[in-house]
N, C-alpha and C positions, 0 to 999 in steps of 0.2 A: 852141786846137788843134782841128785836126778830130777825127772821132772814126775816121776811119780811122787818123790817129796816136797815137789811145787806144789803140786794139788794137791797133795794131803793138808798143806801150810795152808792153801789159798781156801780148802774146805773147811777147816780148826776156824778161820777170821770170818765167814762168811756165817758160821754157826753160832760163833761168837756176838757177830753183829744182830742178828736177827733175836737170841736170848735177850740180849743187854735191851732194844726193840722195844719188845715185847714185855719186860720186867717195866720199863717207863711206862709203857699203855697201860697197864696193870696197877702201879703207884698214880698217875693220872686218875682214873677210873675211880679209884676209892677216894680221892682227890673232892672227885665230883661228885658220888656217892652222900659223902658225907656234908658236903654244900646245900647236897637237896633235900636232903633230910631237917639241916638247919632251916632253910627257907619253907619247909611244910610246917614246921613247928611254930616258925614265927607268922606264916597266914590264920594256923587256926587259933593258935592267940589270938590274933586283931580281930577273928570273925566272932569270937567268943566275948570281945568287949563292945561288940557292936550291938 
């Protein structure tokens, strides 16, 4: 291979890596998103039978 097709290879896994990254940060996030929305719902319950 040439080495201009090394770095196109090494540039393809490098962009690869940083999507795949960033798609987890993204499923995280709504992950968490959705936890805190649960735990708001369940304080203002509790303040509401207090």
């Amino acid at each position: 291979m040439e080495s201009s097709s090394w770095l196109l290879m090494a540039n393809i896994a490098i962009w690869l890596g940083i999507g795949s990254y960033l798609c987890l940060l993204a499923h995280t996030q709504k992950q968490l998103d959705r936890r805190i929305r649960q735990m708001e719902l369940l304080n203002t319950e509790s303040q509401r039978e207090e």
